[in-house]
N, C-alpha and C positions, 0 to 999 in steps of 0.2 A: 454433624450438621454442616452443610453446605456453606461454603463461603457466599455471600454473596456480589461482591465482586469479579468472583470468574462463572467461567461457564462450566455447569455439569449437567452433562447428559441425564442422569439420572432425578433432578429436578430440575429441568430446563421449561418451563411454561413461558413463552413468549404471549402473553396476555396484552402489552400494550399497542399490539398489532391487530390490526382485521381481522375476523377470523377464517377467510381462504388464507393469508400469510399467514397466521398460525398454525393451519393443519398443514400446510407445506412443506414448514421450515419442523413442527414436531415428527413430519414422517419423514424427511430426510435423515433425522437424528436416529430412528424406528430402526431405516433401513439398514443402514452402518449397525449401530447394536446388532440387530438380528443378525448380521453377517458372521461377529464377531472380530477378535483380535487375530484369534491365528489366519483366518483367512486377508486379514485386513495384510497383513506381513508379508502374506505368502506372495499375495498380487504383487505387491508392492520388489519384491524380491527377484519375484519372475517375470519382471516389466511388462506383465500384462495388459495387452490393451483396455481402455476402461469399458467395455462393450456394456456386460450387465447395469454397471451406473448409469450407461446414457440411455440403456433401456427402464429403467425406472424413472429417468429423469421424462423420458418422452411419456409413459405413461398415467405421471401424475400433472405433467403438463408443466413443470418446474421451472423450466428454462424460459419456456412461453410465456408464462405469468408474470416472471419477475422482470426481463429482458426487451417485453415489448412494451413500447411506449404508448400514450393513450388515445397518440394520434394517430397509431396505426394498428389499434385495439377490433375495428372495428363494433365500438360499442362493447366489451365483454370488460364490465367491470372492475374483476380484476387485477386486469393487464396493465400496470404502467410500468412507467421508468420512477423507482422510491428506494434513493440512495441506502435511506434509514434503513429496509429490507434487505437493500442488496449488500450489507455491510456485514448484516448477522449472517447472510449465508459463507460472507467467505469465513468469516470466525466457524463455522461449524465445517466449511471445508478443512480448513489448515488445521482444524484437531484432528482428523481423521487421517491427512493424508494430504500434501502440495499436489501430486498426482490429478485430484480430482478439483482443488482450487483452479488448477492449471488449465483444466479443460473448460472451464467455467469462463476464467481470465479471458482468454484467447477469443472466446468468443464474445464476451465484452467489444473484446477491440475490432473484431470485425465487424461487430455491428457500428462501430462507431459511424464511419462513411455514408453507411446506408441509411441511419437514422437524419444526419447532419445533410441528405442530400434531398433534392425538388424532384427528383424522376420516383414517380408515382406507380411506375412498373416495379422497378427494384424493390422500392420500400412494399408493395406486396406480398411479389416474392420472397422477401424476407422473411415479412410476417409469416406465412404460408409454409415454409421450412422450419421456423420456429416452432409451430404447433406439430410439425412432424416429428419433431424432436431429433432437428438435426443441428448440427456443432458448426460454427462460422470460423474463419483466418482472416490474419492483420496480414498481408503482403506489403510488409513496408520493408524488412533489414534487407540486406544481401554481402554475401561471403566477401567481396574489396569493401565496399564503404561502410559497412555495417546500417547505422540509423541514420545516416549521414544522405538524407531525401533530396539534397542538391546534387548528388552524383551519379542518382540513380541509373543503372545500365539496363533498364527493362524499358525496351523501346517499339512504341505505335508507328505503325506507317499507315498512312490512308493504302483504303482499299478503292477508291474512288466510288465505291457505292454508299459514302456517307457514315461508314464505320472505318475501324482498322484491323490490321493484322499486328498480334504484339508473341515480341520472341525478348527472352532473356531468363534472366534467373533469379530466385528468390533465395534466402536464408533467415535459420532461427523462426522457421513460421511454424507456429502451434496447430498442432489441426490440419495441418496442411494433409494430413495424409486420409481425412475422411469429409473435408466439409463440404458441404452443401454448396456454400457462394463463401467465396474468397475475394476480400477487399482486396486491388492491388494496386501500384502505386506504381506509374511511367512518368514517362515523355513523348510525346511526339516529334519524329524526326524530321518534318517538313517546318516547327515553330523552333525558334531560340529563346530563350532563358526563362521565366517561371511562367511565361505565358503558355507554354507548353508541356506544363503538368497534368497528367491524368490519372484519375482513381478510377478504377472500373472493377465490376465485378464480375469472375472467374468460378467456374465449377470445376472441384477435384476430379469427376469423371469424366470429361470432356476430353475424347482420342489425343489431345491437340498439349492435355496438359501431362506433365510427367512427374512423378513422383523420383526422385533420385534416393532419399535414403531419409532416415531419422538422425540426427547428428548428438545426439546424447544416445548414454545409456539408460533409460529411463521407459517407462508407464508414459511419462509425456511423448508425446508425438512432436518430437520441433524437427522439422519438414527443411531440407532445402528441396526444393523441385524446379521446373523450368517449361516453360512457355516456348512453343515451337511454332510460330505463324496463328496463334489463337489468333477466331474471331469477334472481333469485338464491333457489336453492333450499338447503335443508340441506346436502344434499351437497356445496353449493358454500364455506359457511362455516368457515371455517380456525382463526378465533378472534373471541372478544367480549370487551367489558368490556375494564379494564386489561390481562389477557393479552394481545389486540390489540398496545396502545403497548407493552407489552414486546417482543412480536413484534417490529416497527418496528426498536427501539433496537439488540434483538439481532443480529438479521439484518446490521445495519448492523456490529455488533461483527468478525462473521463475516467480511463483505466487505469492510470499510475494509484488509483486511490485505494483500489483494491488490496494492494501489497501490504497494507496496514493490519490491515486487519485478520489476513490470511495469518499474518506473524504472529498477531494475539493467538488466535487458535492451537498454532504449533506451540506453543511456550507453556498454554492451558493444560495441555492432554501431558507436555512433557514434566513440567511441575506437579501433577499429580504423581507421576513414576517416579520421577527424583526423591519427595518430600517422605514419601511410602517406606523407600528402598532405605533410606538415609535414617529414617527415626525406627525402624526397624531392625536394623544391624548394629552386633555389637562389636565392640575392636577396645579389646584392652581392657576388659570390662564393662565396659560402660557401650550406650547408645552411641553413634554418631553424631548426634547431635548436639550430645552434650559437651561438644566440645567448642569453645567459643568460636574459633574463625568459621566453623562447618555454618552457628548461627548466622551469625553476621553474612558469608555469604550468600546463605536463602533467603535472607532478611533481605537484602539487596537486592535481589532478583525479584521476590513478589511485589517491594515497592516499585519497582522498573515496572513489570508487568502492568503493577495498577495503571502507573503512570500512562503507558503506552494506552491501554482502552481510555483514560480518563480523556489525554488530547484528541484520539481520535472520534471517541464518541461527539466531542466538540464541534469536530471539524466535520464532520455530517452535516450539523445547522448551517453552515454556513454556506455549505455546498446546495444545499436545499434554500436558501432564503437568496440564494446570488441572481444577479441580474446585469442589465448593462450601466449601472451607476454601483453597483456595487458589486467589486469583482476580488475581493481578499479573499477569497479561494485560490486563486492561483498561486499564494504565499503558502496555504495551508496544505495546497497539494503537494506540492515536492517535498514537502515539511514532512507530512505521513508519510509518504515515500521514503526518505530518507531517514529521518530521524526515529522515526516508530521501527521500522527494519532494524538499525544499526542498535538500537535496544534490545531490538531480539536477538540477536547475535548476543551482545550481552548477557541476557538472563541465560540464553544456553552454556555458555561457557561458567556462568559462576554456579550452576548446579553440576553441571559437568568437572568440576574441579572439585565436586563434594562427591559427587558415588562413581568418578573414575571409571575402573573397567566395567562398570554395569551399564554402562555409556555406549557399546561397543558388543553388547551382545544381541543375538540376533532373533530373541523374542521378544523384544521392547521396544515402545514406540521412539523410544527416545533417540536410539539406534539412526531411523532416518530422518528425526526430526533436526539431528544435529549436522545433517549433514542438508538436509534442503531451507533449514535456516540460510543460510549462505548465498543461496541463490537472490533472493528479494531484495539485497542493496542492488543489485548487481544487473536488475531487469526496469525495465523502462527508463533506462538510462542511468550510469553510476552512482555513486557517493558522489563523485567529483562534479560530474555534470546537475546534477542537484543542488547543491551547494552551489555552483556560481549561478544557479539559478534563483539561488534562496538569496543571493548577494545583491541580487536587483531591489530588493524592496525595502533594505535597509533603512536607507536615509529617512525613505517616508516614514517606516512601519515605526522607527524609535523617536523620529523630534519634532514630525508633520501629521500631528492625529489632526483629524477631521473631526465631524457629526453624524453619527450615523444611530437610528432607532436600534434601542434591544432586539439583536439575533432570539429567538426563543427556542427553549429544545423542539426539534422537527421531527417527532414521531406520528403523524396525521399521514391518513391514506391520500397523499397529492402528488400529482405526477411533477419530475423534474426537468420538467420542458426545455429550458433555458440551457442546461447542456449542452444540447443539439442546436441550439444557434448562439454560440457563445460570440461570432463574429470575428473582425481578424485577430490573427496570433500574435499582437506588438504593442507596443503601448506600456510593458512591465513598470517600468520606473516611472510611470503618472499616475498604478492604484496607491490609491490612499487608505488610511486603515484606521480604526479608535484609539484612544488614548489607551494606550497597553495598561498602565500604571492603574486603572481602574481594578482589576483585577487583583491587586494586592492589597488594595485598602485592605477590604473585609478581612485579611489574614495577617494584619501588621501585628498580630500579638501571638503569632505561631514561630516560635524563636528562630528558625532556618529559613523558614519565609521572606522573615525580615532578614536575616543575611543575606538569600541570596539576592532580594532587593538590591541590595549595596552595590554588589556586583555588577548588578543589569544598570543600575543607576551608571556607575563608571564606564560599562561599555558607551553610554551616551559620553559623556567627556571623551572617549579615545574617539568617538566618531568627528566630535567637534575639536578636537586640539591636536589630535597623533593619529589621524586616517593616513592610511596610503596615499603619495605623492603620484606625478601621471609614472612617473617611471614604477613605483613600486607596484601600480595597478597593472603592471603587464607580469609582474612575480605571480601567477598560479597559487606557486606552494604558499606562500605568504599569507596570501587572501581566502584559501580555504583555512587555515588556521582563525581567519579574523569570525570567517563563514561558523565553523561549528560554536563558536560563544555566540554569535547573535542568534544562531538556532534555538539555542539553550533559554535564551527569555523568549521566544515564539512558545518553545515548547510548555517551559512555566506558565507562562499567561493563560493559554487555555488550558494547560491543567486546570489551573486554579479557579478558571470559568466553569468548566465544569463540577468541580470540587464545590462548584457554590451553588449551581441548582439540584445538584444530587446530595448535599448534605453529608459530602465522605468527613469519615472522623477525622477529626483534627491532629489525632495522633500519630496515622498513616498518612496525612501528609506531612508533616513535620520530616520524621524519618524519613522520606520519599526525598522532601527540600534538601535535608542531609547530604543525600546522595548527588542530589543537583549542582551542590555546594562543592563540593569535594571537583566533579565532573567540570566546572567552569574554572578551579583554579589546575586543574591537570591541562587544560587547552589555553589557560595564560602563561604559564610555564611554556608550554610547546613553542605560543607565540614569540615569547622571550626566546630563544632560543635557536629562531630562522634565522639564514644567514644576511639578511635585509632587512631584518630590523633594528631602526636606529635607534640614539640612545634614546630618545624619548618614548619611544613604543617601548623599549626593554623598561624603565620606570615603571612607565602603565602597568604594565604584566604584571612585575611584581608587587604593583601595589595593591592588584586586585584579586590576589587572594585571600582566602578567607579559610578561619578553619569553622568546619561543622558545629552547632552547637549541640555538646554531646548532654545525653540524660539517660540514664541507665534503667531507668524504673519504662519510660515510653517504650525502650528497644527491648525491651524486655515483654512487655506488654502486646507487641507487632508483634514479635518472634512467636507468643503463644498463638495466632492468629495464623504463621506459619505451620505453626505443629499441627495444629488441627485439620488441615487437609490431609496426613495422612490415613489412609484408607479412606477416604470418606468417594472415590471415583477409582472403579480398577472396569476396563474394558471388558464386556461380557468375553470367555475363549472363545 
């Protein structure tokens, strides 16, 4: 029987969607099946371009439907931008294959500019390319500065006919090597400093634009290429000035959400091979399984797993209910980002330390699941850069709750307008957010719950008695240590928000809190332990550990919830 917390292809009915999002999202699923596994490897192996997938994606109109928004729909039902949908497709990308999330991603991000821009030409031909079913580029990194949009060396000169000529060079650009219109990201060489940013949009085939090479080994296409005197006329320009670096910032807002969810996918398809291989093999006797640390580690991994869809399903609502008075999305995003990735990293590695060299052979998914895990902390900006990003909303997010109406789950066919003009990119440290601590009521009699409460309760006391001084705020390392514990009650709280309109058992969150438990005194320890932390922060630390509250009969209980997914999802050959 199916679990129903993950995803299996095999009873996958997406019912609480429209029904064009459901025959969409059930034939993408069709396609993959029908292909099978061995081909699925083989691509994947032979860095195959993805040609046949984006010809099926153009054919059933896949890209079109989910990607165009409703303003540039022209009336066709539909077309919008619905976070809720685009969330379930990357989950059924990243089972399949990063390969094919990837090309997906990328064009996320290039549509960003186009969507977020007033030039009524582009946003056309956007549209118009979309239903051709063709792949869009982000032109933002490049090989000196990487993401770093204040240094950019891709530089406009007027042409004095009212456009410009732009020469320079791009990196890490997805798609670059087939798309349609490429967002790109300058300067103008006649303006000084942000007044002189430009986003414009770039066709791959255009004499003028150069393909230089793919710089991975990979199925993805990540593009350096380079711009030789392109023409760049009116029509071409997306935005100038500071709207430009908003562009940039936002778009990235848009797409970093993605990475969440692609992670659940890969962990999905690979917890099925793990759990299969592991209660099927015997050593010394007995099952794999049956030996305690083998449970314990799978135990830990599928409460991760749940954990990870539980926050991010959360963080959907929010991203769908956001506006210009309420903006706790931007908390939620680097959070998915960051936090949901570095979990999948997690769940690979503790099944990965249970079926070892079956990890590493090369008719299993797990094979490149373990290896493009890795990639997603690491894309739209690091662990590190996330984190002091998540570092801004602290003060509010833990001891300045506001008022704000019930978020409600956002599965309703509504476009998500508000993306595309989220406005400027600054402001971080004046969103305000709810009272966190709501969230735990309902669960004060789930015994790890209320532990980790305690914990989160104390991170408030170190904010208010033992925060960083102005000097220790210039210590990095220090502050990302403070950064992953405050994560940790982000992460809880919507757990447990969603744990409350979905009715997860009480028993897989407990074990799940367990783990959270464990996870917040292993990052007090760490912070004890920096070379800048005074005596009173080293107290804190260690007073705010906590040991798990253990129950043998619960874990035992989850663990069978573990076993049962063996065999119940094996990929058609």
């Amino acid at each position: 029987m199916a679990d129903p917390l993950l995803f299996n292809p095999h009873s996958y009915d997406p019912a609480h969607f429209d029904p064009e999002t459901r025959r969409l999202l059930r034939a993408t699923v069709d396609w993959f099946e029908s292909r099978g596994k061995r081909k699925l490897i083989e691509d994947y192996r032979s860095r195959a371009w993805l040609a046949d997938f984006l010809a099926f994606s153009a054919k059933e109109g896949l890209f079109a439907t989910f990607l165009t928004p409703a303003s540039a729909a022209d009336g066709h039902e539909d077309k919008r931008w619905d976070t809720a949908r685009i969330a379930a497709l990357n989950e059924i990308f990243g089972f399949y294959g990063l390969d094919y999330w990837y090309a997906w991603q990328v064009t996320v991000l290039g549509l960003g500019p186009v969507w977020q821009s007033d030039n009524a030409a582009a946003r056309a031909r956007a549209a118009e390319l979309l239903g051709q079913g063709e792949v869009f580029a982000f032109g933002l990194s490049e090989k000196s500065h990487g993401a770093d949009i204040y240094s950019t060396d891709m530089l406009l000169e007027p042409d004095g006919a009212g456009g410009f000529r732009a020469s320079g060079s791009k990196y890490y650009i997805g798609n670059g090597n087939a798309a349609g219109l490429v967002s790109v990201f300058g300067r103008r060489t006649d303006v000084e400093g942000p007044d002189g940013y430009v986003f414009f949009a770039a066709d791959s085939r255009h004499p003028a634009y150069h393909l230089v090479k793919n710089v991975v080994d990979s199925s993805k296409y990540v593009s350096e290429f380079r711009l030789e005197n392109y023409p760049v006329g009116p029509e071409d320009v997306l935005h100038t000035g500071r709207a430009a670096f908003d562009a940039a910032l936002n778009t990235v807002n848009v797409g970093k959400f993605n990475l969440c969810t692609g992670a659940i996918g890969i962990c999905e398809h690979a917890m099925y091979e793990a759990v299969t291989h592991a209660h099927n093999r015997i050593l010394y006797g007995r099952p794999v399984t049956a030996f305690p640390h083998v449970r314990r580690e799978l135990t830990d991994a599928y409460v991760r797993l749940v954990g990870m869809k539980l926050f991010s399903d959360r963080a959907v609502d929010y991203f769908r209910s956001a506006g210009p008075d309420d903006r706790r999305y931007l908390l939620f995003n680097p959070m998915t980002k960051m936090k949901v990735t570095t979990e999948g990293e997690k769940v690979i590695d503790l099944m990965w330390d249970v079926i070892a060299a079956k990890g590493f052979e090369k008719d299993t998914y797990f094979a490149q699941a373990a290896t493009e895990i890795r990639g997603l902390p690491k894309l739209e900006g690091t662990v590190h850069v996330n984190l002091a990003l998540i570092l801004k909303f602290m003060g509010n997010h833990l001891l300045n709750p506001a008022e704000y109406p019930p978020v409600p789950t956002r599965l309703d066919a509504a476009d998500d307008a508000f993306l595309f003009r989220q406005g400027p990119a600054r402001g971080l440290g004046s969103v305000r957010f709810h009272d966190w601590r709501t969230a735990f009521e309902p669960y004060a009699q789930v015994p790890n719950v209320g532990r980790f409460r305690e914990q989160a309760d104390a991170l408030c006391e170190f904010v208010t008695t033992a925060a960083p001084d102005e000097e220790q705020s210039r210590d990095l390392d220090l502050l990302l240590a403070v950064g992953q514990l405050f994560a940790l009650v982000v992460h809880g709280q919507l757990i447990l928000e969603q744990a409350h309109l979905t009715g997860l058992d009480e028993e897989v969150l407990d074990e799940l809190f367990a783990v959270l438990v464990r996870d917040f005194s292993a990052h007090a320890v760490e912070l004890h332990g920096k070379d800048s932390a005074t005596a009173a922060q080293q107290r804190w630390a260690l007073g705010a550990i906590r040991r798990p509250v253990v129950d043998e009969a619960r874990s035992s209980r989850v663990w069978e919830r573990v076993a049962a997914l063996s065999g119940t999802y094996e990929m058609a050959p």
